[in-house]
Backbone of each chain as ProteinMPNN parsed JSONL, in Angstrom:
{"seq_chain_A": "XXXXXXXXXXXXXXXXXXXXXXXXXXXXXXXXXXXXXXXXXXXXXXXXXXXXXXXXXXXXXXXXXXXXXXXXXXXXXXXXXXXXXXXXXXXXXXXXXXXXXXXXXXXXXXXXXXXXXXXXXXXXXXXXXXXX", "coords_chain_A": {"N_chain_A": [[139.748, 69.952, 138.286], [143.57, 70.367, 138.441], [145.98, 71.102, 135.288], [148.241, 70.279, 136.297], [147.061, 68.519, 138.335], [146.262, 66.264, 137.293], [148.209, 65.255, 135.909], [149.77, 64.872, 138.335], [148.439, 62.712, 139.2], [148.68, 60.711, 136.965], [151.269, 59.957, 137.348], [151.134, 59.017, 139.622], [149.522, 56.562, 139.362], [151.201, 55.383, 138.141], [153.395, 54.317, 139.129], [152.505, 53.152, 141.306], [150.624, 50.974, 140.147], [151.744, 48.123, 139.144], [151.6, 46.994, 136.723], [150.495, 48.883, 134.575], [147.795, 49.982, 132.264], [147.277, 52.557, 129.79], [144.735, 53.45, 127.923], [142.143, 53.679, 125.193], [138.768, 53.633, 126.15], [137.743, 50.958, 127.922], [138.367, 47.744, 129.361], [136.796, 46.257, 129.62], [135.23, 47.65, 127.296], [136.485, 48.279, 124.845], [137.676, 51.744, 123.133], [139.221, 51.517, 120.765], [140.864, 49.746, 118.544], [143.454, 49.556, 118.309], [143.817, 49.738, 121.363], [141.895, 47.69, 122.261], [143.59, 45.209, 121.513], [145.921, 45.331, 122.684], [144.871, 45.364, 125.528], [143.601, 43.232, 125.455], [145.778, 41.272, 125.359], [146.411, 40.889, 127.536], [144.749, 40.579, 128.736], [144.503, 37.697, 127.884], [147.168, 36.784, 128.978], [146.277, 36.918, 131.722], [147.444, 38.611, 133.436], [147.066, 40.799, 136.426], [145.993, 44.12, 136.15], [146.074, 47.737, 135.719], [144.003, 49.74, 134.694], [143.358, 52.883, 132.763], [140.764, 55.144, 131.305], [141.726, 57.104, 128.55], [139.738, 58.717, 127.105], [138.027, 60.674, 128.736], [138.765, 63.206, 128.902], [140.624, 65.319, 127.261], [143.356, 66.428, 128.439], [143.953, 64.566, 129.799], [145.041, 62.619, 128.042], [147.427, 64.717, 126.795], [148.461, 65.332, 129.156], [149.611, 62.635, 129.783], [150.976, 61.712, 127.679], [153.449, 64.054, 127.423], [154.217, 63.255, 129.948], [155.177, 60.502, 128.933], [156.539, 60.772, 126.925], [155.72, 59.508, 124.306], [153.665, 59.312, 121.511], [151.217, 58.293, 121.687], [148.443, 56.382, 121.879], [147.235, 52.949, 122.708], [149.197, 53.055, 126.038], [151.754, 51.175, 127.795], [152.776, 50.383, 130.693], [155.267, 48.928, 132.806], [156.032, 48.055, 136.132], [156.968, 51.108, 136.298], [157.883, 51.272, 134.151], [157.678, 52.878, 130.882], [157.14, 50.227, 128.554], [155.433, 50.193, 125.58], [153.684, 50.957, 123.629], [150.869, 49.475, 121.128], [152.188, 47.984, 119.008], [154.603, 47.455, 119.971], [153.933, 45.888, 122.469], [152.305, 43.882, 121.244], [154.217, 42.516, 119.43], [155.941, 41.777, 121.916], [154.416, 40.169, 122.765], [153.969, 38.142, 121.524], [156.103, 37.171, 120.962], [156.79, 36.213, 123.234], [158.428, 37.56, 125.256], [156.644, 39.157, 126.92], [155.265, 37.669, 128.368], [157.539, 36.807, 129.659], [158.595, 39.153, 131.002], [156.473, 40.135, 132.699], [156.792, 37.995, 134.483], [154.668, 35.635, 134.294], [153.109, 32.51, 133.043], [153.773, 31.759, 129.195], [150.5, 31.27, 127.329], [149.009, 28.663, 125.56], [148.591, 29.183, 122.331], [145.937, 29.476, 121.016], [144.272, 29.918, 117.827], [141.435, 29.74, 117.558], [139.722, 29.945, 119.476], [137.394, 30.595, 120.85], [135.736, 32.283, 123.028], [136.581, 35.486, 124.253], [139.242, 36.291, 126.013], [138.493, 36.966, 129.421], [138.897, 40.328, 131.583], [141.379, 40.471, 134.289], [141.242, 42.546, 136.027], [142.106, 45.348, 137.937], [140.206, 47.015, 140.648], [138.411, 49.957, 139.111], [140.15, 52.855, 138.55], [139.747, 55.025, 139.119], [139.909, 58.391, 137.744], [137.818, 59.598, 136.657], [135.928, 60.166, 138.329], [137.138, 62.38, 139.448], [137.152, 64.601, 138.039], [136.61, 67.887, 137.115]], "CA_chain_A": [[141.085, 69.373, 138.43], [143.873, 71.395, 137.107], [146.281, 70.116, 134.556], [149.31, 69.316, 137.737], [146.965, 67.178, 139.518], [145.664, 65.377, 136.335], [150.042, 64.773, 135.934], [150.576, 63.633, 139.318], [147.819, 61.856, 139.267], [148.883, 59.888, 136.468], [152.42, 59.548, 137.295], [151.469, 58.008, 140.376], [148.885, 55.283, 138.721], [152.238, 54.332, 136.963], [154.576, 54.247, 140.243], [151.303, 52.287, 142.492], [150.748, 49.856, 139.928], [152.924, 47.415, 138.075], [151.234, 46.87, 135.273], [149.638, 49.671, 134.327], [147.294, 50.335, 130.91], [146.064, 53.587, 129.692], [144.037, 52.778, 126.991], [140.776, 54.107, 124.746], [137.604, 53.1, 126.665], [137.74, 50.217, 128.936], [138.971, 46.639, 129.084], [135.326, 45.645, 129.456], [134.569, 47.807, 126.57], [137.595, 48.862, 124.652], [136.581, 52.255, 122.261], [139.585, 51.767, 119.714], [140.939, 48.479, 118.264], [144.927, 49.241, 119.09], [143.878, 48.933, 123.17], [141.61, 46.171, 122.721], [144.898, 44.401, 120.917], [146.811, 45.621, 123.701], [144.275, 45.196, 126.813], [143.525, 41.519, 125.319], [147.355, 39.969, 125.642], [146.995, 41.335, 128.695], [144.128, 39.38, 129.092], [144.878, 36.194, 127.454], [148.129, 36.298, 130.051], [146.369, 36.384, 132.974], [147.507, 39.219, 134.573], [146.499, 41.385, 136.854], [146.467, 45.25, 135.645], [145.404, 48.695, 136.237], [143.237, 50.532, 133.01], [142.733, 53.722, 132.226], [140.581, 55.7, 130.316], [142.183, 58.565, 128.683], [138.886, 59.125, 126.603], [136.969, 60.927, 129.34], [138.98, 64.707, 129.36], [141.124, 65.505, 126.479], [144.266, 67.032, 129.302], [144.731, 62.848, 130.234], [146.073, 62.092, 127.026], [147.829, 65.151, 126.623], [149.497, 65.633, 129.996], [150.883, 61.223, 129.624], [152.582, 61.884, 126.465], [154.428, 64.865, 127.74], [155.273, 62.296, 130.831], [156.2, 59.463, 128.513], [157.264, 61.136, 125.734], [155.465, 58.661, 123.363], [152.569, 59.961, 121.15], [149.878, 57.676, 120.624], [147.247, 55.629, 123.297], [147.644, 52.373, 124.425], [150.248, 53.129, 126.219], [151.374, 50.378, 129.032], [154.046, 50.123, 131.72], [155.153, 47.6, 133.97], [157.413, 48.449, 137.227], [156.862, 52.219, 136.364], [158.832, 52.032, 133.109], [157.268, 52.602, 129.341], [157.218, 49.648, 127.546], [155.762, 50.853, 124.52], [152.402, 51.046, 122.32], [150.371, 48.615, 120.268], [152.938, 47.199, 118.067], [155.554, 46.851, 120.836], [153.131, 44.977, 123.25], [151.669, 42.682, 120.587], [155.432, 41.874, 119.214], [156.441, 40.986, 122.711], [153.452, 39.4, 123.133], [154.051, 36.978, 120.407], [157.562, 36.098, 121.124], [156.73, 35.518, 124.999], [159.054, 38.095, 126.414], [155.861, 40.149, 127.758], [155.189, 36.909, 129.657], [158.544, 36.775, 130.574], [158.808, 40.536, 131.678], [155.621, 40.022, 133.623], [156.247, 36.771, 135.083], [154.251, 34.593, 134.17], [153.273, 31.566, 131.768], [153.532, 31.754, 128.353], [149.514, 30.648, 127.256], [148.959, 28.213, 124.576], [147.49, 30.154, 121.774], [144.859, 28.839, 120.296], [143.46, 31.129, 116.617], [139.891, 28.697, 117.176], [139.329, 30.366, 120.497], [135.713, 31.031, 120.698], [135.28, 33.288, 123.617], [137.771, 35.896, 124.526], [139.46, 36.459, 127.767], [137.953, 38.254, 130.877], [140.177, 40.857, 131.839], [141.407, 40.275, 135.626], [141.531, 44.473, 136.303], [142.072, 45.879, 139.597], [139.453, 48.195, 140.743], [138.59, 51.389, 138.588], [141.208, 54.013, 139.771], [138.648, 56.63, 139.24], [140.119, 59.511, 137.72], [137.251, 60.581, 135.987], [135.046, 60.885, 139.566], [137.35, 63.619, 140.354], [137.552, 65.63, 137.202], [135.789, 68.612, 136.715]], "C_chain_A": [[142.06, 70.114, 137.512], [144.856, 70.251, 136.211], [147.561, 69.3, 135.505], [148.976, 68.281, 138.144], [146.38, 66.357, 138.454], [147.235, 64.617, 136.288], [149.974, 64.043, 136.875], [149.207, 62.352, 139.474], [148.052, 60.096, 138.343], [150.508, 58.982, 136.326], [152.161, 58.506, 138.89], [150.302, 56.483, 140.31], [150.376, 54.355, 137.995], [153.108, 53.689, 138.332], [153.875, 52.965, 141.275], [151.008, 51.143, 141.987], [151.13, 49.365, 138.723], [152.637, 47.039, 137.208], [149.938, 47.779, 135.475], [149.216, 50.325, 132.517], [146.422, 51.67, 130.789], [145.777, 53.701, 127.985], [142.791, 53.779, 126.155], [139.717, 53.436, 125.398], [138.371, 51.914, 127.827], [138.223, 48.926, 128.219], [137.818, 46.055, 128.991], [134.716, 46.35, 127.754], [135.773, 48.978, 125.505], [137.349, 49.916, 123.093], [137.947, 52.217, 120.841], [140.476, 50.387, 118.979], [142.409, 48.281, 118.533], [144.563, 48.687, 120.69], [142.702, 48.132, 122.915], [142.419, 44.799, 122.394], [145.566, 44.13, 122.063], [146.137, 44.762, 125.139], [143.901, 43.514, 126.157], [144.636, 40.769, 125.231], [147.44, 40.282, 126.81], [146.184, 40.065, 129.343], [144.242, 38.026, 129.117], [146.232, 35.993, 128.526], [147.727, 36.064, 131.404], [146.012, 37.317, 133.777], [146.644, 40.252, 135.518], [147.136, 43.342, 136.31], [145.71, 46.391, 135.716], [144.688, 49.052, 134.794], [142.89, 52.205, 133.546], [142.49, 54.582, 131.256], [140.646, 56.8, 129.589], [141.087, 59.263, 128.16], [138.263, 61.061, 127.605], [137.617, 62.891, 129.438], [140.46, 64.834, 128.097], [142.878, 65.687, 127.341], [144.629, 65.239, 129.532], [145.517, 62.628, 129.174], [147.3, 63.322, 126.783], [149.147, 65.052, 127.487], [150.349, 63.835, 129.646], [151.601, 61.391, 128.852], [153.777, 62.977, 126.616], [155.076, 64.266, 128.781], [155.664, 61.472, 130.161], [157.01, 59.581, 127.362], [156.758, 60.434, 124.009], [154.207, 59.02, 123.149], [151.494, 59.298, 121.03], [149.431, 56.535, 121.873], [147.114, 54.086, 122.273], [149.021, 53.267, 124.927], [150.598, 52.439, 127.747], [153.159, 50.257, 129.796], [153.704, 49.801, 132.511], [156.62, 48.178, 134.704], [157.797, 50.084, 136.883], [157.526, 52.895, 134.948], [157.839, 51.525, 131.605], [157.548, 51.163, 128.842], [157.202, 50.071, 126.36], [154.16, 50.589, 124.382], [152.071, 49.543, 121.872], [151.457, 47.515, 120.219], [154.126, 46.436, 118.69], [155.301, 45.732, 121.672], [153.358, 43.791, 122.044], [153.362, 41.757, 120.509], [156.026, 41.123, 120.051], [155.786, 39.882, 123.051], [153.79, 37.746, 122.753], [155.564, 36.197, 120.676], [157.528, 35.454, 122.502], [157.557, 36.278, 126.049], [158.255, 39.005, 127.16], [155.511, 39.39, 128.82], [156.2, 37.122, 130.488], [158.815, 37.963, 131.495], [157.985, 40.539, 132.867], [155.55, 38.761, 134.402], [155.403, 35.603, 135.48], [153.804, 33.466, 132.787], [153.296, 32.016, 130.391], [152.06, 30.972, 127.835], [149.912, 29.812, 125.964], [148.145, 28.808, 123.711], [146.563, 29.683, 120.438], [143.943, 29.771, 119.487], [141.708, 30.602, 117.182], [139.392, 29.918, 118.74], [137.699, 31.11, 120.197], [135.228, 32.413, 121.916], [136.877, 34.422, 124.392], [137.62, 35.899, 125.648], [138.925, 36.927, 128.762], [139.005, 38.977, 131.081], [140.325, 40.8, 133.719], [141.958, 41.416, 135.882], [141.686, 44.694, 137.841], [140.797, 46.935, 139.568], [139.744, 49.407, 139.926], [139.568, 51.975, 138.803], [140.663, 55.182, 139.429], [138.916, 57.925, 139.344], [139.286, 60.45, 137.422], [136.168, 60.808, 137.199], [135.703, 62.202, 139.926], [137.503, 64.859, 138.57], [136.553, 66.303, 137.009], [135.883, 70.043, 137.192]], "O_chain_A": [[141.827, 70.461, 136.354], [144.726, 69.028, 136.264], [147.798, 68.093, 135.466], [149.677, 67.298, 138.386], [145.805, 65.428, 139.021], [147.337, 63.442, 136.641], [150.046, 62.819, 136.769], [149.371, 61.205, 139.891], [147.8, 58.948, 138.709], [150.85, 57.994, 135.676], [152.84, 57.522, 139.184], [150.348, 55.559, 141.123], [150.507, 53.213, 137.555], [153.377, 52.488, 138.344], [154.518, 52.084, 141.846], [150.981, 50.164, 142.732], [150.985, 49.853, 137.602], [153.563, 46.545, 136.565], [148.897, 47.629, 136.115], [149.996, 50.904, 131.761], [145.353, 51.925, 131.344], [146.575, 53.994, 127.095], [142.596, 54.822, 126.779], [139.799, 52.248, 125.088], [139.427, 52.135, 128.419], [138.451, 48.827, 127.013], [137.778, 45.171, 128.135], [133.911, 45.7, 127.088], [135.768, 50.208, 125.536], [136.969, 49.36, 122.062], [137.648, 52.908, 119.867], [140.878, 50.307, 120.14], [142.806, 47.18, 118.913], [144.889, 47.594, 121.153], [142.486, 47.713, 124.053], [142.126, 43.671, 122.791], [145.81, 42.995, 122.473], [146.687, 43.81, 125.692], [144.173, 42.644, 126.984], [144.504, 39.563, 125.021], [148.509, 40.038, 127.37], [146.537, 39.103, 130.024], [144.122, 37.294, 130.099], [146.301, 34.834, 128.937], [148.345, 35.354, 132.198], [145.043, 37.365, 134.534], [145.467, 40.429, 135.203], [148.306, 43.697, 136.168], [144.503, 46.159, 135.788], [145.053, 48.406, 133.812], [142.27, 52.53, 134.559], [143.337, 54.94, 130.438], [139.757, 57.629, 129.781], [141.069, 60.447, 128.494], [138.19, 62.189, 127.117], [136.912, 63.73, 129.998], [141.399, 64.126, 128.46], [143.727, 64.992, 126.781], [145.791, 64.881, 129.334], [146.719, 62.436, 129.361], [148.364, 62.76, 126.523], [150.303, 64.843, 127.117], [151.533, 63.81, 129.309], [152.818, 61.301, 129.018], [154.864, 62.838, 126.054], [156.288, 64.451, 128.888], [156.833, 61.256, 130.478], [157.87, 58.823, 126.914], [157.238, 60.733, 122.916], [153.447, 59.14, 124.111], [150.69, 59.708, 120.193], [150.243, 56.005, 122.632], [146.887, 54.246, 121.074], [149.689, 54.001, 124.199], [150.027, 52.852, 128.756], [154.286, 50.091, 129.33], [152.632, 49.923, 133.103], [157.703, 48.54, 134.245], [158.946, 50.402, 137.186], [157.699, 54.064, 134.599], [157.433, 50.405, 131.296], [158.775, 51.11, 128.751], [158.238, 50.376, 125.768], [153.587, 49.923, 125.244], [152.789, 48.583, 122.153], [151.642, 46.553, 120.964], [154.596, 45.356, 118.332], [156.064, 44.769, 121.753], [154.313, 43.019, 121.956], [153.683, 40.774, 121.177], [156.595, 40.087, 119.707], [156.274, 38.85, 123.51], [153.837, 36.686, 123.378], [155.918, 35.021, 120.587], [158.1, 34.414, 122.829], [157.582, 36.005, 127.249], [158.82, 39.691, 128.012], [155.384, 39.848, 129.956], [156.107, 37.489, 131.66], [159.221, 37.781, 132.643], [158.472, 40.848, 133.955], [154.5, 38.404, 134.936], [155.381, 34.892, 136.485], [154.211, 33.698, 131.648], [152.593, 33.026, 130.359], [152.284, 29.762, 127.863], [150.924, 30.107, 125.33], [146.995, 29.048, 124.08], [146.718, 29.652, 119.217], [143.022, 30.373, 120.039], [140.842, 31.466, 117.044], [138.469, 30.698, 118.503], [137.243, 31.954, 119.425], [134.479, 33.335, 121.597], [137.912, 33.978, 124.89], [136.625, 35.69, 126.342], [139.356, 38.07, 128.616], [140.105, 38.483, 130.835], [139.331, 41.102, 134.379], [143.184, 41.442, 135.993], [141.227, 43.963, 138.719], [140.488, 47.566, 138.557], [140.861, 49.924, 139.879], [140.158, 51.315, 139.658], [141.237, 56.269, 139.5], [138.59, 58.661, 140.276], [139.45, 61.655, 137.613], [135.445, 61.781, 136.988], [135.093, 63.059, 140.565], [138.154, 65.903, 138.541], [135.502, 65.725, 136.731], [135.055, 70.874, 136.818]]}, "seq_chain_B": "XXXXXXXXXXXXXXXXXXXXXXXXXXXXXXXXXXXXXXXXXXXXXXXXXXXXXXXXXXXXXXXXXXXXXXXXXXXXXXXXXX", "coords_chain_B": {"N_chain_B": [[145.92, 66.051, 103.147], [147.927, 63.496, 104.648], [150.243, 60.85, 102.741], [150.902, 57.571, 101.632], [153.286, 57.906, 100.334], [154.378, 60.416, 101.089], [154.749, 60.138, 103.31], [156.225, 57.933, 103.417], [158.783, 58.658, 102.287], [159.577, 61.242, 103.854], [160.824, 60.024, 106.185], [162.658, 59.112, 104.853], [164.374, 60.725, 104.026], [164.029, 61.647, 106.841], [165.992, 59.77, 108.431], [168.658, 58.754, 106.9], [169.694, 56.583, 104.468], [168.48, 54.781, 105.935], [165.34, 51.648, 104.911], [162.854, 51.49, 103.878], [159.407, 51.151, 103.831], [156.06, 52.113, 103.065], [152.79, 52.025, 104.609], [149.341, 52.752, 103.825], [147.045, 52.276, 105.351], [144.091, 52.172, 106.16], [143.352, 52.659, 103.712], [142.326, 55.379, 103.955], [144.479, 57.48, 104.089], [144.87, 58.592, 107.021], [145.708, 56.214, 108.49], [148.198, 54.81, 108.684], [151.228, 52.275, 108.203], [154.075, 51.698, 108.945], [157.201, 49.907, 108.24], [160.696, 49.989, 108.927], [163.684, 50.047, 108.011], [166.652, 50.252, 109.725], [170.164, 51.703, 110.609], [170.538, 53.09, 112.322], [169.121, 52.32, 114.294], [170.435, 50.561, 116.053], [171.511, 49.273, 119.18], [169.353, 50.369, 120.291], [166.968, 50.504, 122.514], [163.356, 48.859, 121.691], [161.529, 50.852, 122.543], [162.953, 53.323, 122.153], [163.546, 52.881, 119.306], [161.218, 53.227, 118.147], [160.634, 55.741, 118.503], [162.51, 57.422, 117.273], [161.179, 56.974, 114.992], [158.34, 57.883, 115.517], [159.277, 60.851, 115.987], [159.924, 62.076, 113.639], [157.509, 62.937, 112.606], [156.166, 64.45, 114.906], [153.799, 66.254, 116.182], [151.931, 65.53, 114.379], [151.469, 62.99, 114.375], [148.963, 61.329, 116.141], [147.069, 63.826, 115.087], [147.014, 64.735, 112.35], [147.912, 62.216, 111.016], [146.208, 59.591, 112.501], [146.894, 57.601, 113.252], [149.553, 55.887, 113.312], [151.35, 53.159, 112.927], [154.022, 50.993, 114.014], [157.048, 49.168, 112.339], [160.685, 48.199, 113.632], [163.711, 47.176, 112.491], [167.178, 46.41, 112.505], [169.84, 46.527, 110.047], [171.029, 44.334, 111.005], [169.843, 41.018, 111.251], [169.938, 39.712, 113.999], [169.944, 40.943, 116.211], [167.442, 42.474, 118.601], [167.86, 44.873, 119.673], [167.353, 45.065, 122.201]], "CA_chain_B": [[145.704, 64.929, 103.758], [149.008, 62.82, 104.192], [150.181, 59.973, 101.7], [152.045, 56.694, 101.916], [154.726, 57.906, 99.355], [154.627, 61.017, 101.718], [155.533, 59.278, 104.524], [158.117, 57.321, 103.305], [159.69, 60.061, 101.971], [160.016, 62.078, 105.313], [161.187, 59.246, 106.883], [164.284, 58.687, 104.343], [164.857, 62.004, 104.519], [164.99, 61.957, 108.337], [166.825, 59.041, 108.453], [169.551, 58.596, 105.439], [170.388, 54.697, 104.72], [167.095, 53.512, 105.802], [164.741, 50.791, 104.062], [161.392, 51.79, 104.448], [158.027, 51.191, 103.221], [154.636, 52.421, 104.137], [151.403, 51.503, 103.866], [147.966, 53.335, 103.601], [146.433, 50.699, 106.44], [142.782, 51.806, 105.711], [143.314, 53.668, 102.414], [141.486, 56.951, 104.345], [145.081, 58.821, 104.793], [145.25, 58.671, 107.859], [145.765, 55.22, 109.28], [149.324, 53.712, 107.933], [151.636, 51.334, 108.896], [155.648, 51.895, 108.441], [158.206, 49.616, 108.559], [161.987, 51.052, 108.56], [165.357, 48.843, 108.721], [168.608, 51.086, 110.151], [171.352, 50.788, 111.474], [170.431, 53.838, 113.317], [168.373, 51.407, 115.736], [171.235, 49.707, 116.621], [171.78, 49.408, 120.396], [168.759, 51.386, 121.096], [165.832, 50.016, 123.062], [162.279, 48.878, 121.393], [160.911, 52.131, 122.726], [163.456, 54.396, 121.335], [163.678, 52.728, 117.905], [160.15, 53.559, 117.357], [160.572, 57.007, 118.731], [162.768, 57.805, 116.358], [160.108, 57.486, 113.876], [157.57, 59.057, 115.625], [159.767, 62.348, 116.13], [159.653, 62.833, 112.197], [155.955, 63.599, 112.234], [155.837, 65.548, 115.62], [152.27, 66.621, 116.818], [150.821, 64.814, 113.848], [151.134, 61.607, 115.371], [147.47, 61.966, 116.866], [146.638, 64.361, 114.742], [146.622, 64.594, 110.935], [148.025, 60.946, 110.96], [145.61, 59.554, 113.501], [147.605, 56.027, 113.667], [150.849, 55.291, 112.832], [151.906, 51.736, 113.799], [155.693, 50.78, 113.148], [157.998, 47.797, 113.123], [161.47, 48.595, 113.252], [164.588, 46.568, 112.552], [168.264, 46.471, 111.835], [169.918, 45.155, 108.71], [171.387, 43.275, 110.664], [168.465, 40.383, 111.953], [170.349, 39.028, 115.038], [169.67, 41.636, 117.654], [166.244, 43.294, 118.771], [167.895, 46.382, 119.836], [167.871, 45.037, 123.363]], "C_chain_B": [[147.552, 64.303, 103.695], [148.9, 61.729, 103.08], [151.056, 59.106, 102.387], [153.514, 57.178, 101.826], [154.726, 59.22, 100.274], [155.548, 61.072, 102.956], [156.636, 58.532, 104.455], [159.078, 58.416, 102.998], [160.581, 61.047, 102.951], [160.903, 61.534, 106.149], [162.34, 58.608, 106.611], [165.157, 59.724, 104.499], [165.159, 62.319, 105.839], [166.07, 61.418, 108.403], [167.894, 58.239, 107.166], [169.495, 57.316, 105.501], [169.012, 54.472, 104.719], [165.926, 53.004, 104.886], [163.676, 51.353, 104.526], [160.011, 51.496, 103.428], [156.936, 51.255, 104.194], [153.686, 52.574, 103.632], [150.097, 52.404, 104.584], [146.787, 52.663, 104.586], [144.514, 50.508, 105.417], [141.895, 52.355, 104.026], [142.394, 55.388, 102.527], [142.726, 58.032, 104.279], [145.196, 59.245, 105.695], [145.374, 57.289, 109.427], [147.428, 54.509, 108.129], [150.674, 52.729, 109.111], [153.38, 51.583, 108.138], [156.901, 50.804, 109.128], [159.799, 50.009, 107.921], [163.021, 49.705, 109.546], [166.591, 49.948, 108.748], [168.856, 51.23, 110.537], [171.647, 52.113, 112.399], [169.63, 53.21, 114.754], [169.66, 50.581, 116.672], [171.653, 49.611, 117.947], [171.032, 50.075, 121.093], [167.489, 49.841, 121.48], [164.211, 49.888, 121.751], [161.565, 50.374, 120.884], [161.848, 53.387, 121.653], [163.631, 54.158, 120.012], [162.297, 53.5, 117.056], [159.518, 55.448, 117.726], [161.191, 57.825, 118.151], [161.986, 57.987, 115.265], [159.181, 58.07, 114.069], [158.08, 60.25, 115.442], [159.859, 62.516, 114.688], [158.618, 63.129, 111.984], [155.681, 64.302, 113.335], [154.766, 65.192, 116.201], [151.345, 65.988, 115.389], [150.758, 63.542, 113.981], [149.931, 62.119, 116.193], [147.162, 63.215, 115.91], [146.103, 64.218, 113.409], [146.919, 62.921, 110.633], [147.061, 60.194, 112.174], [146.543, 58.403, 113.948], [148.687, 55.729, 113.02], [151.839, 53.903, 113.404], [153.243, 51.538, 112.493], [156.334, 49.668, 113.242], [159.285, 48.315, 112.295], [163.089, 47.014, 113.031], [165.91, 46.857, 112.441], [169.004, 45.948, 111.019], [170.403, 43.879, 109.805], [170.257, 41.964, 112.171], [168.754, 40.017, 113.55], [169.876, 39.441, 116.615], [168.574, 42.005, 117.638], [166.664, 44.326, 119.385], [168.274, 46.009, 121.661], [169.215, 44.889, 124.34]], "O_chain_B": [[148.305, 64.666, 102.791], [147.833, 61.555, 102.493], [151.778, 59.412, 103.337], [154.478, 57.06, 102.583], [155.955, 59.196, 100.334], [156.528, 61.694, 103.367], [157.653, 58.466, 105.146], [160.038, 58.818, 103.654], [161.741, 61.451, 102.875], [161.692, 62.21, 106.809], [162.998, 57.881, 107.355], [166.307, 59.726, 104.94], [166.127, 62.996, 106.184], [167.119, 62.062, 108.445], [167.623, 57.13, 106.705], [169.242, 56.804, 106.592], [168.387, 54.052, 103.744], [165.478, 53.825, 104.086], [163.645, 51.713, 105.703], [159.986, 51.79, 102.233], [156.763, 50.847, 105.343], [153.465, 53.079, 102.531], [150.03, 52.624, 105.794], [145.606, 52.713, 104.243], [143.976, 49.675, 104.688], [140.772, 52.412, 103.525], [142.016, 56.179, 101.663], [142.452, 59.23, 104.36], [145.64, 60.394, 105.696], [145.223, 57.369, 110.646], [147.41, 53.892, 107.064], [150.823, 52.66, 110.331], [153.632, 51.604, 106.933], [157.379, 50.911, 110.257], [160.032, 50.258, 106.739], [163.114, 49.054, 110.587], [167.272, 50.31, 107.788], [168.227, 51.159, 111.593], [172.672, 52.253, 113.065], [169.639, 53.635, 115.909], [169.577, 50.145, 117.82], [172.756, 50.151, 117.863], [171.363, 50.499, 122.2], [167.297, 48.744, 120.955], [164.052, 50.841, 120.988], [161.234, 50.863, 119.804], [161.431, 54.066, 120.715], [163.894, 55.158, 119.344], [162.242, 54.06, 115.962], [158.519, 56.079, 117.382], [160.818, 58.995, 118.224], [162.04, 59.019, 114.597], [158.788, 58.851, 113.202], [157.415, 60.951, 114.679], [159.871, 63.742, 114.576], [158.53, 63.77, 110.937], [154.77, 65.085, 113.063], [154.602, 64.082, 116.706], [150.115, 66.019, 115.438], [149.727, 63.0, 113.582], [149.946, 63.181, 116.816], [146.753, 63.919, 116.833], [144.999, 63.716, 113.194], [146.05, 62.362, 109.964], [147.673, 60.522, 113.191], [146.901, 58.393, 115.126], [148.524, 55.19, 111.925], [152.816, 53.888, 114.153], [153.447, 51.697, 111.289], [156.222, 49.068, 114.311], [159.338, 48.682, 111.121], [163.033, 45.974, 113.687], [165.925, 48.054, 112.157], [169.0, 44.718, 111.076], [170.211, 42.692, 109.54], [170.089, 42.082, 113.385], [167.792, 40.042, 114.318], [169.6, 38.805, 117.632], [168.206, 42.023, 116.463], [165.711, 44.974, 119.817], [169.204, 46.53, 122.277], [169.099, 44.949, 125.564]]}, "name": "protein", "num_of_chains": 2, "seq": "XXXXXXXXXXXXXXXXXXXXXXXXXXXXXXXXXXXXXXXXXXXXXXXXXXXXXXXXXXXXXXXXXXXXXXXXXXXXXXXXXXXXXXXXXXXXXXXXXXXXXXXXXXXXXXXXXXXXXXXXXXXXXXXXXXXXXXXXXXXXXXXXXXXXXXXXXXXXXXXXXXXXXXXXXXXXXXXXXXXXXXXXXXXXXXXXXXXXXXXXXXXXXXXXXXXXXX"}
């Protein structure tokens, strides 16, 4: 795969779906503790959301930040436009305008919580079957 | 290796006026945490407040800094930039 179709590839994961996370490792198994911050308010909201993993080819992380301009993994957009990183997520998280952005409830947030969220993911989008 | 007092430093120097302090997160040198109040944020978006502070470290965002998490503000508390 060269580094173009690794680009459009990832510009059109952002354009196809509306909440989209590209993250360290997985939402099932998240390899750096900013995107399991990130990929778990995602969780605890509910929604539904794309993941991927930039881990798997060094050129994924490279080529997104030259599309979003923003240096550093998570990195999540909704309706095709940057939000922001970690610190931006969580912040919105906490005040409720990430619910609000994404439409839906604000959860009750309970510190005691004993088991964390499931994440409700869309299918893989299986960039790393085609790379090589 | 970088430093806290490094980092702040760069970061007054980019930006004149601003409040800043920054912290050492895991004390390794390369995990810190910066918050910056100025009134250069003012009317800008979330995203671009904190892109302003990335663009003073460049390509060492991910690199020699591995993590740089930020919270930005403006003196003045009322607005979030939005």
């Amino acid at each position: 795969m060269t580094n173009d179709e690794i680009r459009s590839f990832i510009d059109n994961s952002i354009k196809e779906n509306r909440v989209m996370l590209f993250m360290k490792g997985t939402p099932q198994q998240p390899a750096c503790g900013f995107s399991m911050r990130t990929s778990g308010a995602l969780n605890v909201l509910g929604v539904k959301y794309a993941a991927l993993d930039i881990l798997p080819d060094p050129r994924i992380r490279q080529e997104l930040s030259e599309l979003s301009g923003w240096p550093t993994i998570p990195q999540l957009f909704v309706d095709g436009e940057l939000v922001g990183g970690c610190d931006i997520v969580m912040e919105m998280f906490e005040s409720g305008e990430l619910a609000n952005l994404l439409g839906v409830e604000q959860p009750e947030l309970d510190e005691e919580r004993a088991e964390p969220e499931q994440p409700v993911q869309q299918a893989p989008i299986g960039l790393e079957n085609r790379l090589n | 290796m970088p430093s806290a007092e490094e980092l702040r430093t760069r970061i007054e120097q980019a930006m004149p006026g601003a409040q800043v302090s920054v912290q050492d997160t895991t004390g390794g040198g390369d995990h810190f945490r910066a918050e910056v109040v100025s009134d250069r944020f003012e009317g800008l978006t979330r995203i671009q407040q904190h892109k302003l502070v990335y663009d003073v470290f460049g390509d060492e965002v991910g690199g020699a800094i591995h993590a740089l998490s930020i919270k930005t503000e403006t003196p003045t508390p009322a607005g979030d930039g939005r």
